[in-house]
ZALOTI-242673 format. One line per 3 residues: number of its first residue (from 1); their letters; for each residue x, y, z of C-alpha. Coordinates in nm, 2 decimals. Example, Ala and Ser with C-alpha at 12.3 -4.5 7.8 and 13.67 -1.06 7.14 Angstrom:
! residues 2
1	as	1.23,-0.45,0.78 ~ 1.37,-0.11,0.71
! end
This chain:
! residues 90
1	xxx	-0.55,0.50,1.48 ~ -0.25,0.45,1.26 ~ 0.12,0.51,1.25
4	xxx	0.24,0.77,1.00 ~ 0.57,0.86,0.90 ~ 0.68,1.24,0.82
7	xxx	0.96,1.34,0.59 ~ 1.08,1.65,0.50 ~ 1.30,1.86,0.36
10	xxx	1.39,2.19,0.47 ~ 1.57,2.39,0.16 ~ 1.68,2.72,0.34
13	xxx	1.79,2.76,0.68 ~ 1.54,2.92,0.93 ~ 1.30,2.89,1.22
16	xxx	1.10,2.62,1.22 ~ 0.98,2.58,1.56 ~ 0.59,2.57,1.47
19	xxx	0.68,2.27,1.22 ~ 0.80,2.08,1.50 ~ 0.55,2.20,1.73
22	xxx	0.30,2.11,1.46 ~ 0.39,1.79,1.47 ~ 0.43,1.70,1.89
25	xxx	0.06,1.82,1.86 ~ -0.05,1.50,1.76 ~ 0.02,1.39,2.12
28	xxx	0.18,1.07,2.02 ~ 0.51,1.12,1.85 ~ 0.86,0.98,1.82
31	xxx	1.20,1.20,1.67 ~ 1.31,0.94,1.43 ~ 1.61,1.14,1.21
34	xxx	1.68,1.49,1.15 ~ 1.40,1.56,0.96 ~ 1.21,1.27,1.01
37	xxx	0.91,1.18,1.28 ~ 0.63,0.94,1.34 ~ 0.31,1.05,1.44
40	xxx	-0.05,0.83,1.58 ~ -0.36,0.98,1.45 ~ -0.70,0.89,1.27
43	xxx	-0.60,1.14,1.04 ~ -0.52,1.03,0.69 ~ -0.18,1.12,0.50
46	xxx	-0.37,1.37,0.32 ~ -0.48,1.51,0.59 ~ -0.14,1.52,0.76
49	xxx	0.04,1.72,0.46 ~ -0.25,1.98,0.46 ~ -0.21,2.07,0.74
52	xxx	0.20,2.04,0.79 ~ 0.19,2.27,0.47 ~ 0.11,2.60,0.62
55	xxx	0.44,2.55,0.83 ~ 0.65,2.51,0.54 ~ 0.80,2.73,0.24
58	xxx	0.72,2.70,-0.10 ~ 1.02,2.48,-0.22 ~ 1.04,2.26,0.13
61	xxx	0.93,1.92,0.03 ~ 0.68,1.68,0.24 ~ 0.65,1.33,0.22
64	xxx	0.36,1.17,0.47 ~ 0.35,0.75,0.44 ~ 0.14,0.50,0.68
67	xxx	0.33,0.26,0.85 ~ 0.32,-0.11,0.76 ~ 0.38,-0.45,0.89
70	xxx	0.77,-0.41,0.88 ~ 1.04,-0.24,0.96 ~ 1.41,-0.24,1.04
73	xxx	1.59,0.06,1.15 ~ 1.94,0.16,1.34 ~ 2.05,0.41,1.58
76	xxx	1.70,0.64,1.57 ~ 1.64,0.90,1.78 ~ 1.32,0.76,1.95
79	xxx	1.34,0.47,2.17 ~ 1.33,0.09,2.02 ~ 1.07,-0.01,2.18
82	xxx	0.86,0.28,2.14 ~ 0.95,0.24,1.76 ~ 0.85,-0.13,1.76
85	xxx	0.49,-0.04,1.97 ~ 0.36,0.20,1.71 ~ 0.50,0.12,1.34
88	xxx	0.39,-0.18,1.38 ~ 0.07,-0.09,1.41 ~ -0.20,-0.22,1.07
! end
């Protein structure tokens, strides 16, 4: 399985509870930023964005990118070491 990271951004103010449930359905998750998670899934990025679509409105913009072999990061919402476990993943 592989480490993606989700981006979004959410143009209007509203309820966006099933995005963020959307995405904890993956099961393995970490809260990065605001608006930005990291899921673990066999699912491509593709895949990913399909799916997050259908939570989304029209002008909302998506970004879905795998993980590599580095990363550097301050102050995140998810714990370090989780952080360091899964996007380091290849």
């Amino acid at each position: 399985m592989k480490c993606y990271l989700i981006i979004y951004d959410l143009r209007k103010y509203g309820n966006y509870d099933a995005l963020y449930e959307a995405i904890k359905s993956y099961g393995t998750w970490g809260k990065i930023a605001e608006s930005t998670w990291a899921v673990v899934t066999s699912q491509s990025a593709a895949q990913i964005r399909d799916y997050l679509l259908r939570f989304l409105d029209n002008d909302d913009r998506l970004m879905v990118i795998k993980s590599g072999a580095e990363a550097a990061w301050k102050n995140t919402i998810a714990k370090n070491e989780w952080l360091k476990e899964q996007l380091i993943r290849v």
